[in-house]
C-alpha positions in Angstrom: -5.0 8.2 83.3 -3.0 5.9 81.8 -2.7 7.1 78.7 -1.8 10.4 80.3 1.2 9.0 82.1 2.7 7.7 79.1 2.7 10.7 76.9 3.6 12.7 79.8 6.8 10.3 80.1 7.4 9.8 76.3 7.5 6.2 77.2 5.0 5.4 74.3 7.7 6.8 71.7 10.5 4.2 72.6 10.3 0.8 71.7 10.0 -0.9 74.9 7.8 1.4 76.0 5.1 0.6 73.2 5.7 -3.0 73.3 4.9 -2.6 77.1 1.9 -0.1 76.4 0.5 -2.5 73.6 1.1 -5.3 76.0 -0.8 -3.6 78.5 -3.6 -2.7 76.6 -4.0 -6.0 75.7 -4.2 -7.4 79.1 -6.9 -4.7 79.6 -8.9 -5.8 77.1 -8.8 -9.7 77.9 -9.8 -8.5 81.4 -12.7 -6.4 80.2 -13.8 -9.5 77.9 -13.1 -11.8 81.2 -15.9 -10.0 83.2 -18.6 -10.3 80.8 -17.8 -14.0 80.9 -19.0 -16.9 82.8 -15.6 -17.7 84.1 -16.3 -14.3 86.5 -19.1 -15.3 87.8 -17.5 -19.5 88.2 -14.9 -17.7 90.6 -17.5 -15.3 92.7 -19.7 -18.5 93.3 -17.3 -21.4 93.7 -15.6 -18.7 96.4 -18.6 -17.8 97.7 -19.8 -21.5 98.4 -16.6 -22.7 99.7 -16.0 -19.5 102.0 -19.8 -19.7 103.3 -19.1 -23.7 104.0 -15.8 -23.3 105.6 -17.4 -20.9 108.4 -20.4 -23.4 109.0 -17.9 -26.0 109.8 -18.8 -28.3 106.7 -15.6 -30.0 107.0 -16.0 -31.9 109.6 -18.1 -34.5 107.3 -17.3 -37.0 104.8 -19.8 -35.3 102.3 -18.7 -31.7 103.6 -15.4 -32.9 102.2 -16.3 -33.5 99.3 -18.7 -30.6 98.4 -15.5 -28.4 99.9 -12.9 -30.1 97.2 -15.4 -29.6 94.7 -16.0 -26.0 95.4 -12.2 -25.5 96.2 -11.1 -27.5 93.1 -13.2 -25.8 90.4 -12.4 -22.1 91.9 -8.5 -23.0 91.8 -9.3 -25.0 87.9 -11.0 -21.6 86.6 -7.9 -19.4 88.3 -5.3 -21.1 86.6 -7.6 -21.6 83.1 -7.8 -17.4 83.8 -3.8 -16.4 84.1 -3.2 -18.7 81.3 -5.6 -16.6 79.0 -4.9 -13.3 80.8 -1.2 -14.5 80.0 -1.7 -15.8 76.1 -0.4 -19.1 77.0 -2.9 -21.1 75.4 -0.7 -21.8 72.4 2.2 -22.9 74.5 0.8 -26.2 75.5 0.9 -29.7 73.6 -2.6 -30.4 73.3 -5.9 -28.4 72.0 -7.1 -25.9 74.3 -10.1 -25.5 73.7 -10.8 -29.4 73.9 -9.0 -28.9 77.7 -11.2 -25.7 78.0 -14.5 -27.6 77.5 -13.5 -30.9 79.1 -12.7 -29.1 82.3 -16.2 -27.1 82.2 -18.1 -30.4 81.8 -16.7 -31.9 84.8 -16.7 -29.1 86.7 -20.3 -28.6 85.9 -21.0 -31.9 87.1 -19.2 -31.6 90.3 -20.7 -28.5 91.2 -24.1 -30.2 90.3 -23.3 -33.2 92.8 -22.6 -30.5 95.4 -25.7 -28.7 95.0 -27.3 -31.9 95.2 -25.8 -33.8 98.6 -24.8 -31.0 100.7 -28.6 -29.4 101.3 -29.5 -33.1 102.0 -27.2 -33.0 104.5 -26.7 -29.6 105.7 -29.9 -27.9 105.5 -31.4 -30.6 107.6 -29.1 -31.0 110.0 -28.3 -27.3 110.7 -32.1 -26.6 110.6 -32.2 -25.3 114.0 -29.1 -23.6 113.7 -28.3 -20.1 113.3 -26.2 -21.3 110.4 -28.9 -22.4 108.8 -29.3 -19.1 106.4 -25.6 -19.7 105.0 -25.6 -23.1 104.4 -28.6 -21.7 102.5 -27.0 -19.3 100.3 -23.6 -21.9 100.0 -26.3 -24.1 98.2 -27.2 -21.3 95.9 -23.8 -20.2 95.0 -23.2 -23.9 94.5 -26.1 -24.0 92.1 -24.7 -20.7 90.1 -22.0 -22.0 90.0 -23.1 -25.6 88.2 -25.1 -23.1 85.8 -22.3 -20.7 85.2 -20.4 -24.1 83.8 -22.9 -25.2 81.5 -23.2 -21.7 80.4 -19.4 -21.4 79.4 -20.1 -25.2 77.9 -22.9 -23.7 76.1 -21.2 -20.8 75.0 -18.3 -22.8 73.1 -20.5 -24.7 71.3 -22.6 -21.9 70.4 -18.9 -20.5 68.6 -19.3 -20.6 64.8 -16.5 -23.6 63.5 -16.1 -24.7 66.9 -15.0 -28.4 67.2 -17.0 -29.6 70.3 -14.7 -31.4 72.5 -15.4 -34.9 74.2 -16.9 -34.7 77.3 -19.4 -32.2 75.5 -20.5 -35.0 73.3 -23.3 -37.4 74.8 -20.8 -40.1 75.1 -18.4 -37.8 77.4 -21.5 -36.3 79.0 -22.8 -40.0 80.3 -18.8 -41.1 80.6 -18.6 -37.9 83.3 -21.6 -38.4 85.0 -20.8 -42.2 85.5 -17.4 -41.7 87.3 -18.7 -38.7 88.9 -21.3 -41.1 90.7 -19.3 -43.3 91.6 -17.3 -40.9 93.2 -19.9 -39.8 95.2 -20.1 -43.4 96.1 -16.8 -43.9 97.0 -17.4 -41.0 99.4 -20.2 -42.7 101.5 -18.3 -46.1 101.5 -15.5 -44.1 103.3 -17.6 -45.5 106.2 -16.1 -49.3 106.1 -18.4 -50.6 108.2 -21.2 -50.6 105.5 -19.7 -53.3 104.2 -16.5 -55.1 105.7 -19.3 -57.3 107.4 -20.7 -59.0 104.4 -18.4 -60.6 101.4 -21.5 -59.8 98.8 -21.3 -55.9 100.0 -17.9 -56.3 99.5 -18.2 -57.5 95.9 -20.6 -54.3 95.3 -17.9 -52.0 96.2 -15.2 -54.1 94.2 -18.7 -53.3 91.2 -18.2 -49.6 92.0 -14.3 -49.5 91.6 -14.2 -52.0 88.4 -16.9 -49.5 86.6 -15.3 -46.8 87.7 -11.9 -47.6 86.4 -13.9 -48.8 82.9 -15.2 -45.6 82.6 -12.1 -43.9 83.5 -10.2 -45.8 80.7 -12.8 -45.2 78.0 -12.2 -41.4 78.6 -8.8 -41.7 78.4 -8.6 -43.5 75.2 -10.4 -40.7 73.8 -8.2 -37.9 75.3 -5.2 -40.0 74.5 -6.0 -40.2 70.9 -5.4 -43.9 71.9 -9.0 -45.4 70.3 -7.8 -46.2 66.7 -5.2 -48.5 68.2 -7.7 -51.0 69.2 -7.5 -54.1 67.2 -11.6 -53.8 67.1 -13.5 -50.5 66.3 -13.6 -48.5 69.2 -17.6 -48.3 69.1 -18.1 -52.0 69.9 -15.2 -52.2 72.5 -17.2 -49.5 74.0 -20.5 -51.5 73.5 -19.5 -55.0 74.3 -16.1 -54.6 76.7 -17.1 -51.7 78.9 -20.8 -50.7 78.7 -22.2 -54.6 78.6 -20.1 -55.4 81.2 -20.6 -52.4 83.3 -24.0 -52.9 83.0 -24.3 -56.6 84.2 -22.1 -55.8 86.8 -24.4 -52.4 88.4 -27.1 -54.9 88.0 -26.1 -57.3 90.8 -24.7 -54.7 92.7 -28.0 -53.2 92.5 -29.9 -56.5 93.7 -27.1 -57.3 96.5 -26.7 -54.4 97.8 -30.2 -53.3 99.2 -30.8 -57.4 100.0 -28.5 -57.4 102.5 -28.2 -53.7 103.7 -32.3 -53.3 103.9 -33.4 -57.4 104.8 -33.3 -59.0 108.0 -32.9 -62.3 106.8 -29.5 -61.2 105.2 -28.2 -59.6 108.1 -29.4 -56.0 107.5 -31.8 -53.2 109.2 -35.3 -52.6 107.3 -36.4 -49.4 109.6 -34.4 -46.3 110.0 -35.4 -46.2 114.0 -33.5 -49.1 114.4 -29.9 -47.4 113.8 -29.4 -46.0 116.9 -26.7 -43.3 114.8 -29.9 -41.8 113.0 -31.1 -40.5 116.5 -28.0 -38.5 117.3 -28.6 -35.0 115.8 -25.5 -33.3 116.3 -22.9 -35.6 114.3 -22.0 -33.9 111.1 -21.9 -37.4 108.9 -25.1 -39.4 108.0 -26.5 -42.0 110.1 -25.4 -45.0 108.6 -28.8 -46.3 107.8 -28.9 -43.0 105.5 -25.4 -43.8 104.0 -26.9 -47.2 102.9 -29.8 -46.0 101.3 -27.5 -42.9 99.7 -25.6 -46.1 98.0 -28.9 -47.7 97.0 -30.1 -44.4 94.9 -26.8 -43.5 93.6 -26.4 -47.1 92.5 -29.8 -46.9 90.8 -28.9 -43.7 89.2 -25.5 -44.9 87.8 -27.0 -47.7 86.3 -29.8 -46.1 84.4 -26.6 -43.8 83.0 -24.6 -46.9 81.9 -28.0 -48.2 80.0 -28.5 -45.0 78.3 -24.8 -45.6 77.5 -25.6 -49.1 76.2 -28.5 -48.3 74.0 -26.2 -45.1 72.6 -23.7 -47.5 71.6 -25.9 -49.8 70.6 -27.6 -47.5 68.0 -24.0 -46.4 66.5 -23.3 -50.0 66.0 -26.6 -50.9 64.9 -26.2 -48.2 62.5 -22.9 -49.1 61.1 -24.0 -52.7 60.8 -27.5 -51.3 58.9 -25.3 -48.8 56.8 -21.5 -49.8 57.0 -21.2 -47.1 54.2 -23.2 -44.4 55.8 -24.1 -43.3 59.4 -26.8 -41.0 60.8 -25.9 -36.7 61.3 -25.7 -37.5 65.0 -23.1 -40.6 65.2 -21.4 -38.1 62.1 -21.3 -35.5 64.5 -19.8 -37.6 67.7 -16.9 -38.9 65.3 -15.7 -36.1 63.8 -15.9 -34.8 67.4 -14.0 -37.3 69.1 -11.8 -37.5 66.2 -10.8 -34.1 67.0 -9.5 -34.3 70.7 -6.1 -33.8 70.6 -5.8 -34.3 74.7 
């Protein structure tokens, strides 16, 4: 039909008009590519999720919040990522874009993975008796395709023949993402003050979470920023010694302190879920706060056995370099060349 038009026109002879009808074939074909992509299928879910949450009333909680900005954030991420290739802007920004292109994937992945995670804990149980039971059901499985859809695209670059794999794709960035993701996910049960206002050594756990998460946060930027080979010490035992090591020790006493004296009655805290008298009200949309606490304790856990895979990563490269200082192994090869490459 198109094509039709413009001959009938004899638009296609003058020069605007081709430039146009080039132009628009050329959108065309970028949009035919687009569907058989995973980005297609990041939008239908991540709208899908959030739409099916919104109309269940999931905002009302702290964690129906958060598994609405996640939904909502990656679905406005993959829009924008969209028009700019629709568009044939990639080359118009001053930083790789493919490195931006996979970086935003991996978190994304990861968010949509916390989502799928903490909103059927929540949800599912709580609206059990509901007749909004079945969508909160299916938000958790457009959540879910969504997280795969993600890692698929992931996947999918890194599958490209001479693709340089960005950061976050990296086992490094991978661990770096999940840790702050965590302790996001932290942040958003501590919203709840009263878990730990009471107590100075509660108070030093959460002051654990922020300290690891800014660490964390400033080891990813280095590496975005191209910023790592202005370290006066190589940048793999800054990362071993400064950040992981200390990390570490510090998710370790948080780890002991916190359950003591949230879970002990000796230090002031409730060892039976009965005895929280906001666990027996069943139509709040928030956690009781004896859940909340023990939320902390697992994500706590979990964050920590991320930062030790971290430390015994880094403690291989350097290991490594120490063993061989003019040689490495394929894999620690591999990492540098790739975070060598990030032009973010």
């Amino acid at each position: 039909m198109w094509e039709t038009w413009v001959q009938s026109t004899g638009w296609e002879d003058s020069p605007v008009g081709g430039h146009s009808n080039s132009l628009q074939y050329s959108c065309l074909e970028k949009l035919h590519g687009f569907l058989g992509r995973p980005q297609s299928l990041q939008l239908f879910s991540t709208c899908m999720a959030f739409s099916l949450g919104a109309s269940v009333g999931t905002w009302k909680g702290a964690i129906g919040n958060w598994s609405m900005f996640i939904w909502c954030f990656c679905f406005v991420l993959t829009l924008l990522i969209l028009m700019v290739e629709l568009c044939g802007l990639e080359g118009h920004f001053p930083f790789s874009w493919d490195n931006f292109l996979i970086t935003c994937n991996c978190y994304s992945a990861l968010l949509c993975l916390s989502a799928s995670i903490i909103y059927p804990i929540i949800y599912v149980q709580l609206l059990s008796n509901s007749h909004d039971w079945d969508r909160t059901i299916i938000s958790t499985v457009f959540s879910c395709i969504a997280f795969v859809a993600y890692a698929m695209d992931v996947t999918w670059t890194r599958a490209q023949p001479n693709m340089i794999t960005g950061y976050m794709a990296t086992v490094p960035g991978l661990l770096k993402g999940l840790e702050t993701i965590v302790a996001c996910v932290i942040f958003v049960f501590l919203s709840n003050t009263s878990l730990y206002l009471h107590q100075p050594a509660l108070e030093w756990c959460v002051a654990v979470y922020s300290i690891c998460f800014i660490l964390s946060s400033v080891a990813i930027l280095l590496i975005l920023g191209k910023c790592d080979n202005r370290l006066s010490i190589p940048f793999s035992i800054f990362q071993l010694l400064v950040l992981t090591t200390l990390s570490v020790l510090l998710y370790i006493s948080a780890l002991v302190l916190w359950p003591l004296y949230q879970f002990y009655e000796e230090f002031g805290g409730q060892p039976q879920r009965s005895s929280d008298g906001d666990c027996r009200d069943e139509l709040t949309y928030n956690m009781c706060t004896w859940d909340q606490r023990l939320a902390v304790a697992i994500l706590t856990a979990i964050n920590l056995l991320a930062y030790v895979a971290d430390l015994v990563y880094w403690a291989r490269q350097v290991s490594g370099l120490r063993t061989n200082p003019g040689t490495s192994d394929p894999l620690w090869s591999q990492e540098v060349s790739s975070l060598s490459s990030v032009v973010l």
